[in-house]
C-alpha positions in Angstrom: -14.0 -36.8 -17.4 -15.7 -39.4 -15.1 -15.2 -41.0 -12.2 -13.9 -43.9 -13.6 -11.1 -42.0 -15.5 -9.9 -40.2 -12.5 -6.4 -42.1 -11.3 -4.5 -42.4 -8.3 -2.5 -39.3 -9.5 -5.4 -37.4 -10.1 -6.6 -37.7 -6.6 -3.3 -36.9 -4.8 -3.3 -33.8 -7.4 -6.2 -32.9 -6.2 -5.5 -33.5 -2.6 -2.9 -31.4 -2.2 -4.4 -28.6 -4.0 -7.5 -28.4 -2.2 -4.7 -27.7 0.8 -2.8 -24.9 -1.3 -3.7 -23.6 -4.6 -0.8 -21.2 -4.0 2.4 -23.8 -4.7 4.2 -24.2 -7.4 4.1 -27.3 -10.0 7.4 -28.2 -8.2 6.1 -28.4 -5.4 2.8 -29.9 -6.2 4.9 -32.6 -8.1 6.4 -33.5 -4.6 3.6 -33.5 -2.6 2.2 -36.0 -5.0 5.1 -38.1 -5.6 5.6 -37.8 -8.7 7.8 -35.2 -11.6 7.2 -32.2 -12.3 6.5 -32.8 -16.1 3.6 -35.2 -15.5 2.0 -33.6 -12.7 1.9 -30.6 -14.8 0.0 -32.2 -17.7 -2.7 -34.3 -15.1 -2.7 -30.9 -13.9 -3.9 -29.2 -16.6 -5.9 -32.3 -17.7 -7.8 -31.5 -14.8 -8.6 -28.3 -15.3 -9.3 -28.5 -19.0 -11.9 -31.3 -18.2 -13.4 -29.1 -15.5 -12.5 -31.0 -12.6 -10.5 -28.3 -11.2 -12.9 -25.3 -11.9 -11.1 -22.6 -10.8 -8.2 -21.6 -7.8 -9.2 -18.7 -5.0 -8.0 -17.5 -1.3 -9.9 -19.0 1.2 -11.5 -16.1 3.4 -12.7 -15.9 7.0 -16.0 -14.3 6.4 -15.9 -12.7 10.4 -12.7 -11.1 10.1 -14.0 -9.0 7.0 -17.1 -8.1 9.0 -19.6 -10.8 7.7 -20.7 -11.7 10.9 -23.9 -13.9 10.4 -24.2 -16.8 8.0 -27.9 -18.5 7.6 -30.1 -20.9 5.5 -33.1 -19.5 3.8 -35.8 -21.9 2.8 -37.6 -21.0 -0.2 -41.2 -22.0 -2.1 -42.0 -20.3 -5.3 -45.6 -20.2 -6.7 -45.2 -21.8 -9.7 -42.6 -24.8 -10.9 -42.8 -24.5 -14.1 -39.0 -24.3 -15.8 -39.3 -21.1 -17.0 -40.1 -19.4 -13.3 -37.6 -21.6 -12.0 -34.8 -20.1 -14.2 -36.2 -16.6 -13.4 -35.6 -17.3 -9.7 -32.0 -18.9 -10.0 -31.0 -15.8 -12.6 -32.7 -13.4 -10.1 -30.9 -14.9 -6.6 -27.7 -15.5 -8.5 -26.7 -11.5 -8.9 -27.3 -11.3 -4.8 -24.1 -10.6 -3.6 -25.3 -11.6 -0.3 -26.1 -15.0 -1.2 -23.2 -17.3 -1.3 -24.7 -20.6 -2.3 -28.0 -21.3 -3.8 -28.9 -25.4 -3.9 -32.8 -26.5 -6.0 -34.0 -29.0 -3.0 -36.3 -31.9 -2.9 -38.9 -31.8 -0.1 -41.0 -29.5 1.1 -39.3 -26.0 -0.7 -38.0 -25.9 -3.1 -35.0 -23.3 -3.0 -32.0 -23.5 -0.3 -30.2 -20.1 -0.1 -26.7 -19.4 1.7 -26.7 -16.1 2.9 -23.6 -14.0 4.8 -24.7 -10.9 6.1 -22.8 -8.3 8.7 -25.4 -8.5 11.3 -28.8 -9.1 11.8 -30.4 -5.7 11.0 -28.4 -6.0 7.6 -29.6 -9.6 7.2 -33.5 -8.2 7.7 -33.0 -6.1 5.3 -31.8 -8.2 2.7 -34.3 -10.6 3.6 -37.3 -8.4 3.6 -36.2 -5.6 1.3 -34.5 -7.8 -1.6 -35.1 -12.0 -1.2 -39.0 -11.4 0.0 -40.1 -9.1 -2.7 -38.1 -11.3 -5.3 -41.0 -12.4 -8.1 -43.0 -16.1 -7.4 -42.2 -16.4 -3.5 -44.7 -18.0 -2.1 -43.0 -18.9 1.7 -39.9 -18.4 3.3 -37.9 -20.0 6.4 -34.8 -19.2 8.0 -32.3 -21.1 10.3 -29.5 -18.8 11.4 -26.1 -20.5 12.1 -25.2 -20.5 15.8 -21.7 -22.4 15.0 -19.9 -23.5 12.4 -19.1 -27.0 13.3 -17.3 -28.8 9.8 -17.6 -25.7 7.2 -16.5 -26.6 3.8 -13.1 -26.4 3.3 -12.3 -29.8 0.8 -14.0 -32.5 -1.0 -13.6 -35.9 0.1 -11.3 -37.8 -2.5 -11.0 -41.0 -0.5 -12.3 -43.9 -2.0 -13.2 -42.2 -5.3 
């Protein structure tokens, strides 16, 4: 499913869900003005054509003791594909790392990384992420505040 093929309907589906995954079709059907037969079957539309990829709680990292969130910068050695996929593999079974982005400019990795404080973070970065295969350099920014965290897409004008 494109863009293109994504209608009005869609979007105020998809509004309202990004607010609550938790209501019911009913509901949903309300919210979106329309019945609850046809927003049931955009719906699952949706989700067939992986635009919806999934539903989960939303979960304030600090109250369950993940206290520190930061950004690590990474270069690998080589750039060939098949190191590349070694890497991703490699940082996607770290627990720790909530988000991992391949970047133009001057690394080539972005890492997301929650951690309870900053002795556990130092650990994880020199114990686990450092000694990871192909790492050439490494930077990180810690997060003083989160000023607009991720919370929804923007669906206007789409």
């Amino acid at each position: 499913m494109s863009t293109s093929e994504i209608l009005p309907a869609d979007i105020r589906i998809l509004r309202q869900l990004q607010k609550s995954g938790r209501m019911t079709n009913q509901e949903l059907a309300e919210k979106a003005g329309m019945a609850a037969s046809p927003c049931w079957r955009r719906m699952k539309q949706l989700e067939e054509n992986g635009v919806i990829t999934g539903y989960q709680a939303n979960i304030d990292r600090k109250k369950i003791g993940l206290g520190l969130l930061a950004f690590i910068r990474v270069k690998i050695d080589s750039h060939s594909e098949e190191d590349a996929q070694r890497f991703e593999q490699q940082v996607g079974a770290l627990p720790p790392v909530i988000a991992c982005y391949a970047i133009a400019g001057d690394a080539d990795f972005l890492l997301q990384v929650v951690a309870k404080d900053l002795d556990s973070f130092s650990s994880f970065a020199m114990e686990v992420v450092r000694r990871l295969p192909g790492i050439k350099e490494m930077q990180t920014a810690f997060v003083l505040r989160e000023v607009k965290p991720l919370d929804a897409l923007p669906l206007d004008g789409l």
